[in-house]
Structure formats: C-alpha cells, structure tokens
C-alpha positions as CSV (number, residue, x, y, z in Angstrom):
1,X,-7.3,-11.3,-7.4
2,X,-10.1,-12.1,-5.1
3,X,-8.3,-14.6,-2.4
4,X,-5.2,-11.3,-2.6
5,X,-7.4,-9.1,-1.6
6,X,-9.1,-11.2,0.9
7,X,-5.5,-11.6,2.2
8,X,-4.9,-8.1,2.4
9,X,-7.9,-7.2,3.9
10,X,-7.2,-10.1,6.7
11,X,-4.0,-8.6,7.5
12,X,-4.6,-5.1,8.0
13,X,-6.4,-6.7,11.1
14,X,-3.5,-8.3,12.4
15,X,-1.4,-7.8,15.1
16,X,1.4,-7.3,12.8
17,X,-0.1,-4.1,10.7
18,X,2.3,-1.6,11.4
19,X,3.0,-2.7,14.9
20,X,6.1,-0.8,14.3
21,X,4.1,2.3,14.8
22,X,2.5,1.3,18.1
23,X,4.8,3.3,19.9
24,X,5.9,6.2,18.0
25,X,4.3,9.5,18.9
26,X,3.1,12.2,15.8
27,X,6.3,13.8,15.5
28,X,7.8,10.9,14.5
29,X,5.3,9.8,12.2
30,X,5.7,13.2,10.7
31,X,9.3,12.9,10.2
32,X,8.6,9.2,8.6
33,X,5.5,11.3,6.3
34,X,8.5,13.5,5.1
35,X,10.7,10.7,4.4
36,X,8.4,9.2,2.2
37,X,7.7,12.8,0.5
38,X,11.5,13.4,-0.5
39,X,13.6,11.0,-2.8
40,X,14.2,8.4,-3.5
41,X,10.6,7.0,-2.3
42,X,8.7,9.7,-3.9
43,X,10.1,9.1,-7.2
44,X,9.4,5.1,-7.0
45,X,6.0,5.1,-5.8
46,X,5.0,8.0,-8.6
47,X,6.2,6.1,-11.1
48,X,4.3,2.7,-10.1
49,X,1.3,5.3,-9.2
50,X,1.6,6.7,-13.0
51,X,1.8,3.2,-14.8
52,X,-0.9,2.0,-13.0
53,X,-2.9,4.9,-13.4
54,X,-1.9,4.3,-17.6
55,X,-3.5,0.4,-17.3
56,X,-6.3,1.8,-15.9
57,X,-7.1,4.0,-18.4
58,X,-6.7,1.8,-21.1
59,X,-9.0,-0.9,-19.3
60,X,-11.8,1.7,-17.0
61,X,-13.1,0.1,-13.4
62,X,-16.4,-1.5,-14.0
63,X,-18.6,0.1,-11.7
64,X,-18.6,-3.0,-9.3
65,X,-14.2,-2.6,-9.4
66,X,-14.7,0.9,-8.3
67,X,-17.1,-0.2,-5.4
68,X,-15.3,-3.0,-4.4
69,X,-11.6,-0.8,-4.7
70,X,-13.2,2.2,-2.9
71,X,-14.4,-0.3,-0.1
72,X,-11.2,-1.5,0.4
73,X,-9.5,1.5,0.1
74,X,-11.6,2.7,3.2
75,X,-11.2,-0.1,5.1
76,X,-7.7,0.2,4.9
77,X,-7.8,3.9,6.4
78,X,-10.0,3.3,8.9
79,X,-7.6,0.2,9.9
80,X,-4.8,2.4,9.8
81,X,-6.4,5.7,11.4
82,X,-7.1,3.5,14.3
83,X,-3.3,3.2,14.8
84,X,-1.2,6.3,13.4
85,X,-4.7,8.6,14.2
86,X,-3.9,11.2,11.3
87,X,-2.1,11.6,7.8
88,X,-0.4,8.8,7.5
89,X,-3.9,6.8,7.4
90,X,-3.9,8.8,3.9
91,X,-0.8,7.3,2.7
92,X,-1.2,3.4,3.6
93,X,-4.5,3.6,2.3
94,X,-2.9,4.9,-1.3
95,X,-0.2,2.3,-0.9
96,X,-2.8,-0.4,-0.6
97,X,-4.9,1.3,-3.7
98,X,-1.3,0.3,-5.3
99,X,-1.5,-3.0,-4.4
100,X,-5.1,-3.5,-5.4
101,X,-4.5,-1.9,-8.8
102,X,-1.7,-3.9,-9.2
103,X,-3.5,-7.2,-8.8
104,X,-6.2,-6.1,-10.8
105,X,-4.0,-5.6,-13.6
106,X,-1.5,-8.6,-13.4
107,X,1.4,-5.8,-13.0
108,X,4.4,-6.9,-11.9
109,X,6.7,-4.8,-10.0
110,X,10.1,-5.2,-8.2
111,X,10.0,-2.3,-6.1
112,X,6.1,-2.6,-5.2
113,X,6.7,-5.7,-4.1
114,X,9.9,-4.3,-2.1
115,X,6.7,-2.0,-0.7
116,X,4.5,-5.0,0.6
117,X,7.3,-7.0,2.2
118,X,7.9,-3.6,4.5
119,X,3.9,-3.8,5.4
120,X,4.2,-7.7,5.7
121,X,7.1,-7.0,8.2
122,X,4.7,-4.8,10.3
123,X,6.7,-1.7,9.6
124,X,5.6,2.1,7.5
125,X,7.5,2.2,4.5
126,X,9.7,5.1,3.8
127,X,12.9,6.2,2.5
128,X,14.9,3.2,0.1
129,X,13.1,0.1,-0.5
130,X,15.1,-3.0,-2.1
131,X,13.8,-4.1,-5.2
132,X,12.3,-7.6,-4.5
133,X,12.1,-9.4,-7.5
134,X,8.9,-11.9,-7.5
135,X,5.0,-11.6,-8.5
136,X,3.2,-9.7,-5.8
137,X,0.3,-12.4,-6.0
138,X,2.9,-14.6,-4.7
139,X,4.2,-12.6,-2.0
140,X,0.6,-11.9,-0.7
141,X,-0.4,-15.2,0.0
C-alpha cells in the first residue's frame, strides 16, 4: 500500500492533475459538481463509499492509519484547492480517501478503477465512468 500511496501523492503534484481544469472558470466546475451529484455517478461512488465504509468497520484505522489517511486526505485538497479554488477540492479529496481505503483493504473494484484512470488522464470525473476491469494497485503504479 505504501509505494500506492507514495504514487498518488507524487502525482497530485504533477502537471497532469486535473490539467483538464486549468482553464475552466467556476461555473463550469459547478455544472461538472452537479454532474457528479445526479445519476449515474452518485449511485456508483455511494456504493463503493458504503462497502468501503463496511471493511472498515469490520477492521478500525489504527490510530497511525487514521493519521497517515487524514494526512493524505489533506494533502490532496490543498493540491486540488490550489487548482479548482473551491468545492470541488472537497470532492477529489473524498475520491482519493476511496482510493486510499481501497488499497488499505485489498478491495477490488471495476468502476473505482474506471474513477482513477479519469484522474490518471488529468481530467475531473463526472457523469458515466466505464468499468475498467484490473486491480487498482496495478493501475496506480
């Protein structure tokens, strides 16, 4: 999990972290926001939120876990504030708290990993993401 996380956090300072937004003035990112707030997006991403949300319960953050996720978590926001300036800061931070979660529990899923490749691509997820088959472990590196 370690060297996945280290490659997250090294990409959120790359050019290529949502370089699709660079240009694209509040309106617009409001208009992606609601996108992402309306089906069939909302539905996928609350039911990888709720499952991992279940492993976690059944195996608590060691105090250190919490530390190092909330550490992460933050420096994804303050990565992404720096670019979008607002809300959607909130959002890429919780969709790399799924990511982290995810690795932390060896969970496997098609349309998460459909989420990273949209980040990986340097665009802001939204709308319908294509299942990408895989282990997200793999498609980090």
């Amino acid at each position: 999990m370690n060297k996945e996380v280290a490659a997250l956090r090294a990409f959120i300072e790359t050019e290529i972290f949502l370089s699709d937004l660079d240009s694209v003035d509040s309106a617009s990112i409001d208009d992606l926001l609601d996108a992402r707030d309306s089906e069939p997006f909302e539905a996928q991403w609350v039911r990888v939120h709720a499952t991992l949300e279940n492993l976690q319960t059944q195996t608590p953050l060691s105090k250190n876990e919490t530390r190092e996720e909330t550490a992460f978590r933050k420096d994804v926001f303050q990565a992404a504030y720096a670019i979008t300036g607002g809300e959607a800061a909130g959002y890429i931070s919780d969709d790399f708290g799924l990511f982290w979660s995810a690795l932390r529990n060896d969970f496997q899923d098609d349309w998460l990993n459909a989420l990273w490749l949209v980040y990986k691509a340097g665009e802001f997820p939204h709308g319908e993401l294509t299942p990408v088959p895989g282990k997200l472990t793999e498609l980090i590196a």
